[in-house]
VOKE-560693 format. One record per residue (C-alpha): residue in one letter; x, y, z. Coordinates in steps of 0.1 Angstrom, whole numbers, plus 5000, padded with zeros to 4 digits. Example, Ala and Ser with C-alpha at 12.3 -4.5 7.8 and 13.67 -1.06 7.14 Angstrom:
A512349555078 S513749895071 
END
This chain:
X980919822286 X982019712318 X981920022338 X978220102322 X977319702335 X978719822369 X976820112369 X973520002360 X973719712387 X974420002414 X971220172406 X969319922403 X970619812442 X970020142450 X966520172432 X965419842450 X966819982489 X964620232485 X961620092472 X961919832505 X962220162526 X959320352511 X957120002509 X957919962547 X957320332559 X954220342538 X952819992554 X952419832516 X951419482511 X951619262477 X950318962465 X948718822435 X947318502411 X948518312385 X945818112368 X946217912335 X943117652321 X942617412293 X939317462281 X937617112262 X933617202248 X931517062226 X928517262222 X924917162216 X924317252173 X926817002161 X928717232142 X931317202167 X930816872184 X934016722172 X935216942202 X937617212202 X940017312224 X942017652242 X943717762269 X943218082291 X945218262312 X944618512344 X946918692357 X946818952391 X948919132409 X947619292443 X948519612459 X947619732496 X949120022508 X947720122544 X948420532545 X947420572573 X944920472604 X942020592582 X942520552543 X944220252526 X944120182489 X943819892469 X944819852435 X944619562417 X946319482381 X944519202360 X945619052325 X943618792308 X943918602271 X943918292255 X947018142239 X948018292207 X944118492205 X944218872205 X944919022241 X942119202262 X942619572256 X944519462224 X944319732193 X943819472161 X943619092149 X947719152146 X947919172186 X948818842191 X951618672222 X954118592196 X955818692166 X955818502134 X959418482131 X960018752113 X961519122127 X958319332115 X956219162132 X957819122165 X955719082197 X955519472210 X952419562208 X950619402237 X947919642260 X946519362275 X946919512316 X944319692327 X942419742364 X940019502380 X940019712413 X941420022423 X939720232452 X940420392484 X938820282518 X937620612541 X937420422574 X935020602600 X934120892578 X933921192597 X933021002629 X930020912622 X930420502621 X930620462579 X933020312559 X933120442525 X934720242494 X935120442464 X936320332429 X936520022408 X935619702430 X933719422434 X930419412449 X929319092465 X926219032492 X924218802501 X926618502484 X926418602450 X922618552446 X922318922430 X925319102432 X928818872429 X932218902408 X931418612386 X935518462399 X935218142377 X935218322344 X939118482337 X937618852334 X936118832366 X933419152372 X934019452388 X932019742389 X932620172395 X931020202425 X930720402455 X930120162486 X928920352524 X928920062554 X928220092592 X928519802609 X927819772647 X927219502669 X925219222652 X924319422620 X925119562590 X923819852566 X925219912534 X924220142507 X925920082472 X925820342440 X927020132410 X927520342378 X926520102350 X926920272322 X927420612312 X927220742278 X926421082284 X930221152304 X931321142268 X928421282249 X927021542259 X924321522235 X922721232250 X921821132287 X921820712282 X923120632315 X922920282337 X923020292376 X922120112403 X920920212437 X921419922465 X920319912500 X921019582518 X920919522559 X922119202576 X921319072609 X922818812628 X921718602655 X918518502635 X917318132639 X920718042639 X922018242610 X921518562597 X918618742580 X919518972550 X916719232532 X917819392500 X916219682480 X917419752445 X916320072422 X918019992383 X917420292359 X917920222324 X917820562303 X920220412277 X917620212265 X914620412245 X911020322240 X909320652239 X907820592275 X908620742306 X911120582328 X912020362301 X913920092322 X913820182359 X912519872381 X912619772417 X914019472436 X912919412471 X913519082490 X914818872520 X917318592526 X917718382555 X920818172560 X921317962588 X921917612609 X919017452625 X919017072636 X922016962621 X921217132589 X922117362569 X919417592548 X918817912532 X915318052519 X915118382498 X912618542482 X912918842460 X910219042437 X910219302410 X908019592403 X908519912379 X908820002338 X909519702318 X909119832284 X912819852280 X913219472285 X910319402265 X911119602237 X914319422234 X913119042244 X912018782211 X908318832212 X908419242213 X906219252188 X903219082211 X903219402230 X902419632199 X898619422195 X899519122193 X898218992226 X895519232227 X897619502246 X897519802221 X899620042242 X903019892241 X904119992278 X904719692302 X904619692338 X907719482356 X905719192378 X908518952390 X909718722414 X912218482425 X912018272446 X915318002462 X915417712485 X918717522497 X918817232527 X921717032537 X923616802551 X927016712565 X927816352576 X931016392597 X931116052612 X930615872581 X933815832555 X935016092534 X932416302550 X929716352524 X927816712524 X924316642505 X922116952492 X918716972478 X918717262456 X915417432441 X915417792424 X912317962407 X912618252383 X909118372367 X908518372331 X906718612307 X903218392296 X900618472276 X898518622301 X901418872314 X901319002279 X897919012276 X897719242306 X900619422298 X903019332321 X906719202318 X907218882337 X910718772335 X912818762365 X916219012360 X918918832382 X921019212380 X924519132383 X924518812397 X927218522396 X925018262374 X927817982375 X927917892407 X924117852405 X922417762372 X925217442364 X929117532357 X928317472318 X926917862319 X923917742298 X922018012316 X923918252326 X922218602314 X920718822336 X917518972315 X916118552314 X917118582271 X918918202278 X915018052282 X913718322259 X912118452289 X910018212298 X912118202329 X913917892348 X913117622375 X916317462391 X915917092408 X919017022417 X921116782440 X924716852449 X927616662467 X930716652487 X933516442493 X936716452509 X938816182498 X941916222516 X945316382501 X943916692501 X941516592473 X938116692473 X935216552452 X932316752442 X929316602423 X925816802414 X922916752391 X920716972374 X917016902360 X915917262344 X912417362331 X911117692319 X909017872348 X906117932320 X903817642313 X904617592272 X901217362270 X899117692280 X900617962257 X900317862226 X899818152213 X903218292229 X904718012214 X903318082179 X904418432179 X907618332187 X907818102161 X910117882183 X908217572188 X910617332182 X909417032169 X906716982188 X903317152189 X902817092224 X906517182236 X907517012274 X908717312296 X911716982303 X915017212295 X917016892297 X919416802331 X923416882338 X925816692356 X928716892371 X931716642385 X934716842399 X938016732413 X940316962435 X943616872449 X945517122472 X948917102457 X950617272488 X949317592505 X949717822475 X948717622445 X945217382438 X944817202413 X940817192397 X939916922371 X936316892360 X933916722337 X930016842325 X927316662306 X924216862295 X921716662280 X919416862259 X916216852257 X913716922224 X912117232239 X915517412244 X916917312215 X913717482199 X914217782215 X918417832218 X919617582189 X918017622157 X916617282165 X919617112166 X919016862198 X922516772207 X924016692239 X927516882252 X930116852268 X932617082284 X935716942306 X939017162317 X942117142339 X942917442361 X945917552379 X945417832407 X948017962430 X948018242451 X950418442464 
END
């Protein structure tokens, strides 16, 4: 027993010289996250608005290995759960983080690791200026308004992509292939498939910021309708970002064009588009556009240094009239990060417009900043939302929806958030995040999301997020 102890410690001394040695030679980097919150809700039916409670965890560790002047790799291990639930990747209700006491049913059966990155960086491909990024990865531009990783939520989002980048001087080109989804790489009898094709160019030096254009072509062949191009629309748009007077802004505009029949065929009132409306054909055209607004301010010289924004967002609705003239209305936000902007309680965060049963989404908003000293930080917004469609002038939308509420002349008022977050640096690793929401319904959203049920809701949670 003693010489077998002896021996294993010299291997593993030896094992661990050499993975230093090979780490060095090879230029490899590590680091990681540890992330546990308490979760506190209480939702808006009143089934659950006693409360109830969890906790999640994220876990990460990071690997960056530099091969050589040209290539590196990046692979990045991710394991999320929630105490005592079933794991991510788990394979039955029985996968749980403990046992329950007894030796058949021990804890070995977790398969909750997986990849949220892992691709290799091509630097200066064949001399000819581009970058290329290929493999699992996160795709962020233009800060999250489209394309982000959606950080706050444990999972995160990655997405198989292929990403090309020149960059020289004061801009930026960057074309993006995402593969969606793919159903035909293990069917061959089908050819349902989801990508995405992104072009996006960034200039700096722009009244005093930068100017961004985006163009986005999303085919959907998974979903059928028994038209051509069943889901393949176009995004085209501009974002401007910037400091001018002592303030800070952004203005962005985007707008859609292409087949909507696969969103419409899927949305609540799909029936409206087999005669409903008058539109006998059932094909919809995609016609729509979002449109964002942001100015602020930072008062250095005054305590705690308050930062105020005025917020504004628009995303079109489908109305009576778009159905009419068979066209699909609702803003499609793609893959974008809808917590940071649509209020931290998520009640809106789906990118095909479902949350408002596409009758799309105004944002008036207000949002603060305060340092407090201590390395405490005090953040404070408010949310007033309302549906992008006037209710009062499609009636007859509403009555084919059947989702009136209880009133027959519904308010497009959505009902107003307050978001109140607290975050203490701990030390240079760790932060701690405590925050408290309030979402007071109104009667026209709890007509269309909660079986009527006009409750207010409240979500609160403690975070602890260290890096490493």
């Amino acid at each position: 027993m003693k010489r077998n102890l002896i021996l294993t410690i010299a291997v593993t001394f030896c094992l661990s010289l050499v993975a230093t040695a090979v780490a060095q030679a090879a230029d490899v980097s590590f680091s990681g996250q540890f992330r546990p919150r308490y979760n506190f809700n209480e939702d808006f039916t009143g089934v659950n608005n006693s409360g109830h409670h969890n906790f999640t965890t994220r876990a990460r560790l990071n690997a960056k290995a530099n091969v050589n002047a040209n290539t590196s790799v990046f692979l990045q291990f991710q394991s999320v759960g929630t105490w005592g639930g079933v794991s991510q990747g788990g394979d039955g209700a029985n996968d749980t983080r403990s046992s329950t006491g007894d030796a058949t049913s021990a804890n070995d059966r977790l398969s909750d690791v997986g990849f949220h990155q892992a691709f290799v960086t091509l630097k200066n491909v064949w001399g000819q200026g581009v970058d290329a990024k290929i493999g699992r990865q996160q795709v962020v531009l233009d800060g999250h308004r489209l394309f982000g990783h959606t950080g706050w939520t444990d999972g995160a989002e990655s997405k198989d992509a292929i990403r090309l980048t020149h960059a020289a001087g004061n801009h930026t080109i960057n074309y993006v292939y995402i593969g969606a989804d793919n159903g035909e790489a293990f069917n061959s009898n089908t050819s349902d498939r989801v990508d995405a094709h992104v072009v996006h160019v960034a200039t700096k030096g722009i009244m005093g910021g930068a100017l961004s254009g985006i163009f986005v072509a999303y085919q959907d062949d998974k979903t059928s309708t028994g038209f051509d191009d069943n889901g393949t629309f176009y995004t085209i748009g501009a974002r401007q970002k910037g400091k001018a007077g002592g303030l800070d802004y952004r203005v962005e505009y985007y707008h859609q064009f292409g087949e909507g029949s696969a969103l419409a065929s899927t949305s609540s009132f799909s029936g409206a588009y087999a005669g409903d409306l008058g539109n006998v054909t059932g094909e919809a055209d995609m016609d729509a556009y979002m449109f964002g607004a942001r100015i602020g301010k930072t008062f250095k010289n005054a305590g705690a240094s308050p930062t105020i924004t005025l917020w504004y967002d628009y995303l079109s609705g489908t109305d009576d009239s778009d159905i009419s003239n068979g066209d699909w209305g609702t803003f499609h936000t793609l893959y974008d990060t809808g917590h940071k902007f649509y209020g931290f309680m998520d009640v809106y965060l789906g990118a095909s417009g479902g949350k408002t049963e596409f009758m799309g989404l105004q944002d008036y908003a207000v949002k603060t900043k305060w340092k407090l000293g201590g390395g405490n930080l005090l953040k404070a917004d408010y949310h007033h939302f309302r549906t992008a469609t006037d209710l009062t002038t499609n009636a007859t939308l509403v009555a084919n929806m059947a989702k009136t509420g209880t009133s027959a002349d519904p308010s497009p008022d959505l009902g107003s958030e307050l978001d109140l977050t607290l975050v203490h640096k701990y030390d240079s690793n760790t932060k701690v995040v405590v925050g408290f929401s309030r979402y007071w319904s109104a009667m026209t959203l709890a007509g269309l999301r909660n079986g009527g049920n006009n409750q207010d809701a409240d979500w609160a949670y403690v975070m602890v997020d260290t890096k490493f």
